[in-house]
C-alpha positions in Angstrom: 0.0 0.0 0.0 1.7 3.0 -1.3 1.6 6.6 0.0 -1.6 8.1 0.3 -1.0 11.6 2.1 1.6 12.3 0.1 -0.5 14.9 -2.0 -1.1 15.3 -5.8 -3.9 13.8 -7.5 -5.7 10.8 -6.0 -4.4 7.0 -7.3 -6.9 5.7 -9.2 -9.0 3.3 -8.0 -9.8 0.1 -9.5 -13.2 -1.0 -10.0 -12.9 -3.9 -7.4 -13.3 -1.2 -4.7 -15.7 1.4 -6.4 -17.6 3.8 -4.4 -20.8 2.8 -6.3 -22.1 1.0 -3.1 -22.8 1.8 0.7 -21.8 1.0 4.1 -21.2 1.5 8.0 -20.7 -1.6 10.9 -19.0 -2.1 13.9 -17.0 -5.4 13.9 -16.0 -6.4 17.1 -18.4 -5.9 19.4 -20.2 -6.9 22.7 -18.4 -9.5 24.2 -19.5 -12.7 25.0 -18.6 -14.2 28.7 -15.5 -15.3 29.1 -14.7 -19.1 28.4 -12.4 -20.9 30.2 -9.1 -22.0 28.5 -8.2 -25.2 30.6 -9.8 -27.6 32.8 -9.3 -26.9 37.1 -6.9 -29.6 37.1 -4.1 -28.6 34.4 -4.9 -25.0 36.3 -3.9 -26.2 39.3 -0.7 -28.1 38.1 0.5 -24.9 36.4 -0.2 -23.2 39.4 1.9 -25.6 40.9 4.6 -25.5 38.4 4.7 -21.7 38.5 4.6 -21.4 42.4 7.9 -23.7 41.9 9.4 -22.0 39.4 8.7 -18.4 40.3 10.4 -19.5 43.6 13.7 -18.1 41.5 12.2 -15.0 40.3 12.0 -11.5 41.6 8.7 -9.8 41.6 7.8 -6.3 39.9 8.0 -3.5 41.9 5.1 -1.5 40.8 5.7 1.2 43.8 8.6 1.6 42.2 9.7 5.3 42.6 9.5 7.3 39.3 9.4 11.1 38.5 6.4 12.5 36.6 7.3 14.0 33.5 5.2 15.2 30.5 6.0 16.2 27.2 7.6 19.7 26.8 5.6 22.0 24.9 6.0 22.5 20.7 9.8 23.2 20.4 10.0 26.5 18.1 13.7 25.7 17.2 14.8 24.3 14.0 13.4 22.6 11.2 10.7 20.4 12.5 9.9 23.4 15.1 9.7 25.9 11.7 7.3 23.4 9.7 5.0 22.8 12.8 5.0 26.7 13.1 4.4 27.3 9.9 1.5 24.2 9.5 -0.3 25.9 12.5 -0.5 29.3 10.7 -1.5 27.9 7.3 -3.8 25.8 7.9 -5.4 26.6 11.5 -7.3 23.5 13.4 -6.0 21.3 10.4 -3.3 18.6 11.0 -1.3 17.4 8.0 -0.4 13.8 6.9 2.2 11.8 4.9 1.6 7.7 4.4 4.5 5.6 5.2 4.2 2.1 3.7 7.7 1.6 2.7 9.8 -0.4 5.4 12.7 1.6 4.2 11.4 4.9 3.9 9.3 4.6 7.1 13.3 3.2 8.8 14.8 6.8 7.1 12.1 9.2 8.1 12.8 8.1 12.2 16.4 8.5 11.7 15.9 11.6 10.0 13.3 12.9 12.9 15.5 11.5 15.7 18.9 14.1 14.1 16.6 16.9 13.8 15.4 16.4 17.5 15.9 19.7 19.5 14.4 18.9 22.7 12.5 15.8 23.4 11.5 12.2 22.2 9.0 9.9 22.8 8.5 6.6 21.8 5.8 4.3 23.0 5.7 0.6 21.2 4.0 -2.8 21.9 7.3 -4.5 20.5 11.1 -3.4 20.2 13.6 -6.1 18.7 17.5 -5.9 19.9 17.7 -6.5 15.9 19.9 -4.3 13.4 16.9 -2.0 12.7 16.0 -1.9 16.6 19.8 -1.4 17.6 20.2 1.3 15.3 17.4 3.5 16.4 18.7 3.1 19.6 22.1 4.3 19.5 20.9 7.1 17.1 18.3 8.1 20.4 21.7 7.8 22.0 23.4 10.3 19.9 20.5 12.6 20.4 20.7 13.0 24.3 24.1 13.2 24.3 23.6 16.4 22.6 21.0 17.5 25.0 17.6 15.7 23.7 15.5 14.2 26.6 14.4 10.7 25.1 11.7 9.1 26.9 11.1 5.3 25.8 8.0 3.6 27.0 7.7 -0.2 25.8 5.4 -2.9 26.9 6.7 -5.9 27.9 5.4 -9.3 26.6 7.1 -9.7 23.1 9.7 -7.0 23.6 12.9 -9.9 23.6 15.0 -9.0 26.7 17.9 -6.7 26.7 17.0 -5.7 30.1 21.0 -5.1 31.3 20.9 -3.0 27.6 18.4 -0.6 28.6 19.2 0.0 32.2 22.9 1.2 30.4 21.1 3.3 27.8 18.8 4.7 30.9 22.0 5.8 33.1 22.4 8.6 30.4 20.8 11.6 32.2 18.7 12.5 29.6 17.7 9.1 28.8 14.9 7.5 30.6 13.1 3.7 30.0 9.7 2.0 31.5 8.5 -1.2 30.8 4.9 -1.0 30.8 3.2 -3.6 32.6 6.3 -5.7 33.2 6.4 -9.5 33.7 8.2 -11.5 36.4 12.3 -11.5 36.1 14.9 -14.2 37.2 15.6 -17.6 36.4 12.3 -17.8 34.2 10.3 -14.8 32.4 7.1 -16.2 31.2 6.1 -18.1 34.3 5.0 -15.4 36.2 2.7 -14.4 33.4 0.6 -17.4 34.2 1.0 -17.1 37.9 -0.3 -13.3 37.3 -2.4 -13.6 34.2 -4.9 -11.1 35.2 -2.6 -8.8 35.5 -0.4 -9.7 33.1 -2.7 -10.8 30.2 -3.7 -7.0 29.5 -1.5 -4.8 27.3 -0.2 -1.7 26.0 -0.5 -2.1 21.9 -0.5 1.5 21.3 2.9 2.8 18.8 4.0 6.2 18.2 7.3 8.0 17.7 6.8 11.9 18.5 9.5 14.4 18.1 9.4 18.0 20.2 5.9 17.6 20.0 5.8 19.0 16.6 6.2 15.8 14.7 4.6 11.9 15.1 4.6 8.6 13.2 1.2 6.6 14.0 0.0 3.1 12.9 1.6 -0.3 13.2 4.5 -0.8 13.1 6.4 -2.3 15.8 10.2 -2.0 15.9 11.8 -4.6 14.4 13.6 -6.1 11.1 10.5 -7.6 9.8 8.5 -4.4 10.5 11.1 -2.6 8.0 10.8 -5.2 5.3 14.5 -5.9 6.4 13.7 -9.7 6.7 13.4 -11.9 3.3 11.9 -15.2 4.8 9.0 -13.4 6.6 8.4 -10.0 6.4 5.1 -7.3 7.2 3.2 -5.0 5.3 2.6 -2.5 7.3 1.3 1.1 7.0 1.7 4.5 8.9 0.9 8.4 9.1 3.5 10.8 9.7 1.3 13.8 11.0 1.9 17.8 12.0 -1.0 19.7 13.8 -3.3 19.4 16.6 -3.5 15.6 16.6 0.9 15.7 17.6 -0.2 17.2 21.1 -2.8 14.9 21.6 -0.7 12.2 21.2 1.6 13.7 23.5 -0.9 13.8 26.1 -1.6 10.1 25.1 1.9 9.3 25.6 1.8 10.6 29.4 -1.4 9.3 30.6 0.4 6.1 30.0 4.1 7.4 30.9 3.1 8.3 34.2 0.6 5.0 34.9 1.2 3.0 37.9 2.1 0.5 35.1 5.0 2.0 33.3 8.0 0.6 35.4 11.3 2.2 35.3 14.0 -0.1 33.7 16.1 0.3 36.7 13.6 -1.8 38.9 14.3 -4.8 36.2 17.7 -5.2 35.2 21.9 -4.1 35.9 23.9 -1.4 34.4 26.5 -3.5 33.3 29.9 -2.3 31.9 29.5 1.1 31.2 32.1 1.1 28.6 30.0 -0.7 26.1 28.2 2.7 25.8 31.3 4.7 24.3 31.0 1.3 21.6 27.9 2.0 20.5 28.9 5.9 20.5 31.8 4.6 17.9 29.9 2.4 16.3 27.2 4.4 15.1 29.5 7.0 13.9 31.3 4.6 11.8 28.0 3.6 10.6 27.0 7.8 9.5 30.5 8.4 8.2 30.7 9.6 4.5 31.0 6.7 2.2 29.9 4.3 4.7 27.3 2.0 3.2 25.9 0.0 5.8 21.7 -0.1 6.7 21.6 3.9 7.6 22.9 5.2 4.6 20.5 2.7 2.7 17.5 3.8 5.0 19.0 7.7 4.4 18.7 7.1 0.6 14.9 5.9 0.8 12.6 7.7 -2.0 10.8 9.5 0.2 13.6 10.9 1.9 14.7 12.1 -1.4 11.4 13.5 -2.2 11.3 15.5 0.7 14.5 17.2 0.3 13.5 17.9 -3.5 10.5 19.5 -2.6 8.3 16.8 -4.5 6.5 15.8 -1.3 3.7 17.8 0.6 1.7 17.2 3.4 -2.2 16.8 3.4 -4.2 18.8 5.4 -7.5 17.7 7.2 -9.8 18.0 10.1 -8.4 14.4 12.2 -8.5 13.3 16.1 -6.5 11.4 17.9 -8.3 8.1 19.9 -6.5 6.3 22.5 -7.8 4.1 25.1 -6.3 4.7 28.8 -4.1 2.9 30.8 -7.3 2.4 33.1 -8.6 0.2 30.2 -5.8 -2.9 31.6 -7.4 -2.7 34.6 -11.2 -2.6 34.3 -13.0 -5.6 33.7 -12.7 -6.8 30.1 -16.6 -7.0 29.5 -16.9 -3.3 30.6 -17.8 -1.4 28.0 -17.1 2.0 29.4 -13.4 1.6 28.9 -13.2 0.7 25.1 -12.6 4.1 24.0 -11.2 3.6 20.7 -13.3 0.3 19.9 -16.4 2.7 20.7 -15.4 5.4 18.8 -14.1 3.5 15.6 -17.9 1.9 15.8 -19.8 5.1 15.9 -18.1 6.2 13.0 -18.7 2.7 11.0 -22.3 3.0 12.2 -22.9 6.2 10.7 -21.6 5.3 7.2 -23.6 5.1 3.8 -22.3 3.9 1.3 -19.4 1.6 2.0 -16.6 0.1 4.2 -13.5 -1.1 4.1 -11.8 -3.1 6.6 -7.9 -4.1 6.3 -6.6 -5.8 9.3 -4.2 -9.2 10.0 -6.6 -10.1 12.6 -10.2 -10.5 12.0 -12.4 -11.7 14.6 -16.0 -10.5 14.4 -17.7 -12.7 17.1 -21.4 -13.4 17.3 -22.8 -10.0 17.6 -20.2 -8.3 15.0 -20.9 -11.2 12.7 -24.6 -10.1 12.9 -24.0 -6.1 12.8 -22.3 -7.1 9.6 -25.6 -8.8 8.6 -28.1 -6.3 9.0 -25.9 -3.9 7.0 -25.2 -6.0 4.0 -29.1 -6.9 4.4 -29.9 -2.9 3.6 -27.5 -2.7 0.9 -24.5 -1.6 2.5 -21.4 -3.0 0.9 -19.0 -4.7 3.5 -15.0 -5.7 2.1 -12.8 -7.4 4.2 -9.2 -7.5 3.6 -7.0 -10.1 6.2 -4.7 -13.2 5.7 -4.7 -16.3 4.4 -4.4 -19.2 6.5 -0.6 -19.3 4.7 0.2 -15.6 5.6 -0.8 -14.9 8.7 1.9 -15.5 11.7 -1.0 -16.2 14.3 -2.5 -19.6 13.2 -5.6 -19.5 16.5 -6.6 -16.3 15.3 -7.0 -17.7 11.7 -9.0 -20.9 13.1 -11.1 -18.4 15.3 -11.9 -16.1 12.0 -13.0 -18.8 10.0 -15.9 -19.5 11.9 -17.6 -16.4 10.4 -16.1 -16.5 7.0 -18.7 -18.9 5.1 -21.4 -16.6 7.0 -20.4 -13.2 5.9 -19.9 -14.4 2.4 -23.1 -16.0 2.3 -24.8 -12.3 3.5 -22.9 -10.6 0.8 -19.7 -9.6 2.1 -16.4 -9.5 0.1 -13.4 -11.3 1.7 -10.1 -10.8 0.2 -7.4 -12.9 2.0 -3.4 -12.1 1.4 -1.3 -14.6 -0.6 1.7 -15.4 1.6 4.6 -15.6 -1.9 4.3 -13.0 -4.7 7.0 -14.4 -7.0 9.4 -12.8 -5.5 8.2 -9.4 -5.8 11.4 -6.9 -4.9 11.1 -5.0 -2.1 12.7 -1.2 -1.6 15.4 -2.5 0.0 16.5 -4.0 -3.4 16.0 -8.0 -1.9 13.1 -10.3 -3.4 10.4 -11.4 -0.8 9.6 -14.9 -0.3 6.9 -14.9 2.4 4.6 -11.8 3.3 2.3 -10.9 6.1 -0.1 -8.1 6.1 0.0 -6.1 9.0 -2.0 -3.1 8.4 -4.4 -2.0 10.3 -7.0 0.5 9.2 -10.5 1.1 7.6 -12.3 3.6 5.0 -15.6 4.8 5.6 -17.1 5.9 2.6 -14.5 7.3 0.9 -14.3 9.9 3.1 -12.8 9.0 6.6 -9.6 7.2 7.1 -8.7 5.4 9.9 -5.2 4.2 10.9 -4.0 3.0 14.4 -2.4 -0.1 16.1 -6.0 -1.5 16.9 -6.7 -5.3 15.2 -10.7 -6.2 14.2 -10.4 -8.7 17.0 -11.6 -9.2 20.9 -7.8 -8.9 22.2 -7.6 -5.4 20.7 -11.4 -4.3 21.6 -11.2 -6.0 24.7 -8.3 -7.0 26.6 -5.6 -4.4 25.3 -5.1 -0.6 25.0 -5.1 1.2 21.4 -4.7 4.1 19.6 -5.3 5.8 16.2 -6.1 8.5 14.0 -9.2 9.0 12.4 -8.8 11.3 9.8 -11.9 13.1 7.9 -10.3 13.3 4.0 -11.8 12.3 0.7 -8.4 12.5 -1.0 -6.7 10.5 1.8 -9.7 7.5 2.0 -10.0 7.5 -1.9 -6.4 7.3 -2.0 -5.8 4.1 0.4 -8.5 2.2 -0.5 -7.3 2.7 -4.3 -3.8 0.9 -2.9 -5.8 -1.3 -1.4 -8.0 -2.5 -4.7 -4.1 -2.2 -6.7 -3.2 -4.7 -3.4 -5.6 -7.2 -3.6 -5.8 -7.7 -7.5 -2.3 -8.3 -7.6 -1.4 -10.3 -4.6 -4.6 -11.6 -3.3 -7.1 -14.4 -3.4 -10.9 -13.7 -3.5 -12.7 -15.7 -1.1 -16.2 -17.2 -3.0 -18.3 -19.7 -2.9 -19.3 -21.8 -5.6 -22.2 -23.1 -7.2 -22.3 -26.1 -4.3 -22.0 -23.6 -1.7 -18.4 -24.4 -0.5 -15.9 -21.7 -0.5 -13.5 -21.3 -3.3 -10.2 -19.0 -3.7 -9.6 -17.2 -6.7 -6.1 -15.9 -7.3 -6.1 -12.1 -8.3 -2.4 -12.7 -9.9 -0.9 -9.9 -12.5 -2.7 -11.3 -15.7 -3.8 -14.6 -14.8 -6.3 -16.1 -12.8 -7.2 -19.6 -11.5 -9.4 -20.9 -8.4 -8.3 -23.9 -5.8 -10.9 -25.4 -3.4 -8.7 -25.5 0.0 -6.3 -22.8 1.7 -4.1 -21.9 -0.9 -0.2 -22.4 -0.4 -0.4 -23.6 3.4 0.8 -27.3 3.9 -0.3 -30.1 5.9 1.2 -28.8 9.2 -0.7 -25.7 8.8 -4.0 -26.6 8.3 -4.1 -29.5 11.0 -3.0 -26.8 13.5 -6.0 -24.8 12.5 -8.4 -27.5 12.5 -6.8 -28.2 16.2 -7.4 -24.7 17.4 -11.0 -24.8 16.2 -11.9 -27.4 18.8 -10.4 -25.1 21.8 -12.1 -22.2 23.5 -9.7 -19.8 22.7 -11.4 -16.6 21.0 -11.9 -13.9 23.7 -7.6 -14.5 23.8 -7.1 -13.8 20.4 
């Protein structure tokens, strides 16, 4: 999905998406009780097991003491501080926006924020990889405070690999601090405590953003890692972002603090050592090697991205419209999962899908409607509203249970009317901008188009972990040329590295393959072996889907 954002006329859109239709739904509604996931005995032996285990792990100080801090205000200073200036007075109440679907470019345009830093950084991320893309942006967050930039990093803690002893170094810098939000058990074993604490431990932070001086921010879904980059040949993500100016950068500022300052968000210091301090004047040399003139290593590749170029040739502008900012709030992880009060950004997105006419669009890796989204869907399609659902296939998607769970529904909403569009995993080994061919791709996008008219773009999947269990946030952005735009990449997406989901004259589904000039149909999940659809046909039998 290209660059919608990135102003000029709108891409054309392909008649597999027209606007000729209507539309509105919410997808992932009321929840259903919760089921449980094993039987009292296997609890008890894990409780068991853990109780033994945990016996060689330290607990999270939550009481941990911590300053308050919250973002400074709009630095006025340099080039990010002049545009943001300049945005405000041009276009007053508007907030601009650039679409980052390149790996590479959307690598380049942090690097490029993080050296024209003046004053302050924030970064808040479900996921942060000790990888070559992750290690990078770290030392370059480095090089910015040592030159007086306060970088504030705020990372959840389930998937985020541990480098604990890495970040309580990076965190002695004085202008350097780390949390861990909602932190699991340390010691001998890590993921123990999360069963001997699931309650606790089962809810969190899936919000990403990357603001600079509070003038710019990246928002969408990218986590930071190789594969989020399109670094990775074997498995690699489709993603999609906005880089935004205006109003919506302070709230997402005040986002950032609500959850900054939460009981939740743990300083790094409570969790790991310092370790040898000397490593730190290595990374210093390192990453100067690494920006020297001539060098050629992944920075200067990321520095020559397109859009990088097109920016500092002027061919790139920003495109102004009327957007908010939705975030849940930390309180969210601690309310009871079936109360509805909390769900700000599942409630929000649904009001907005309610009210729609014509059409939507949903693109997400992660489609779980339940029962009563299953049936919104229903009536809507039933009055003529057009529904299209773009997810995986059973071969691309990295979370086999969810793909079990989604398939429940999928017979059902095609048989109402609703167009399914599931991502082939291999595209021929279609190059990607970093110049390498991709064998296996994963959509990760999440985002939806309401009539044509309203974008929305966030972190939050269409499924009952997102709208239930964890915390979100996104933009929804009120801009013909931006929603014609994306769903036009979407409908250039699908025809060329899709299947259509069908069903055929018997009533049994069918996948037709949307290839570059040719076409042909198969009558099971296309390209996923053996292994992979025995697991799904296993997960189907357990009562998994308020987890997923």
């Amino acid at each position: 999905m290209k660059n919608p954002g990135a102003g000029g006329a709108p891409v054309t859109v392909r008649p597999l998406l027209s606007s000729e239709t209507s539309g509105p739904l919410p997808l992932c509604f009321p929840r259903h009780p919760s089921l449980p996931l094993l039987s009292g005995a296997v609890l008890r032996a894990l409780a068991i097991l853990c109780a033994l285990l945990l016996g060689a792990c330290t607990s999270i100080p939550l009481d941990y003491p911590k300053t308050v801090t919250t973002a400074y205000p709009p630095e006025q200073a340099g080039p990010l501080g002049e545009l943001s200036s300049s945005w405000h007075e041009q276009y007053p109440g508007d907030s601009g926006f650039l679409g980052l679907s390149s790996g590479r470019d959307a690598l380049g345009v942090r690097l490029r924020l993080i050296e024209l830093a003046q004053r302050g950084i924030d970064a808040q991320y479900f996921l942060w990889k000790p990888d070559r893309a992750g290690k990078l942006l770290l030392s370059k967050l480095l090089l910015a405070a040592d030159r007086g930039v306060r970088v504030r990093l705020l990372l959840d803690d389930i998937f985020t690999p541990n480098f604990d002893d890495e970040m309580v170094l990076l965190a002695s810098h004085p202008n350097i601090d780390i949390r861990l939000f909602n932190p699991l058990q340390r010691g001998v074993f890590k993921y123990p405590g999360y069963l001997a604490d699931f309650k606790r431990a089962n809810r969190r932070m899936h919000n990403k953003s990357f603001t600079v001086d509070n003038n710019v921010t990246i928002i969408g879904g990218r986590n930071i890692g190789e594969e989020y980059f399109d670094l990775k040949t074997a498995g690699t993500f489709d993603d999609f972002e906005m880089l935004a100016v205006g109003p919506v950068v302070e709230q997402t500022s005040a986002s950032f603090d609500a959850f900054w300052n939460s009981r939740l968000a743990v300083p790094i210091a409570a969790i790991g050592s310092a370790g040898d301090t000397a490593r730190v004047e290595q990374w210093r040399a390192a990453m100067r090697e690494e920006v020297a003139p001539g060098a050629s290593g992944l920075y200067a590749q990321a520095h020559a991205s397109t859009m990088l170029r097109e920016i500092r040739e002027g061919q790139v502008t920003l495109t102004a419209a009327p957007a908010t900012l939705v975030s849940d709030l930390p309180q969210k992880l601690k309310s009871n999962p079936a109360d509805v009060a909390h769900r700000t950004m599942a409630t929000e997105i649904g009001r907005h899908m309610l009210a729609a006419q014509r059409e939507l669009l949903v693109v997400t890796p992660y489609f779980i409607p339940l029962e009563s989204g299953a049936a919104n869907i229903e009536a809507l399609l039933a009055r003529g509203v057009r529904v299209v659902i773009v997810t995986n296939s059973l071969a691309s998607t990295n979370h086999v249970p969810v793909h079990s769970a989604y398939v429940r529904y999928r017979k059902r909403l095609l048989e109402a009317g609703a167009e399914i569009y599931e991502i082939a995993a291999a595209t021929d080994g279609e190059a990607s901008d970093w110049g390498h061919s991709r064998e296996r791709l994963t959509l990760h996008t999440k985002a939806a188009v309401i009539d044509r008219t309203t974008l929305i773009v966030g972190s939050m999947n269409f499924d009952p972990r997102s709208i239930q269990l964890n915390s979100e946030l996104g933009l929804m952005i009120r801009s013909p040329l931006l929603a014609t735009d994306f769903a036009g990449e979407v409908g250039n997406t699908v025809s060329s590295a899709a299947y259509r989901v069908e069903l055929d004259e018997r009533n049994k589904l069918r996948w037709v393959y949307l290839g570059d000039g040719e076409q042909y149909t198969v009558s099971r999940e296309p390209q996923a072996g053996f292994g992979r659809r025995f697991m799904a046909g296993f997960y189907r039998l357990l009562p998994l889907e308020d987890q997923l």
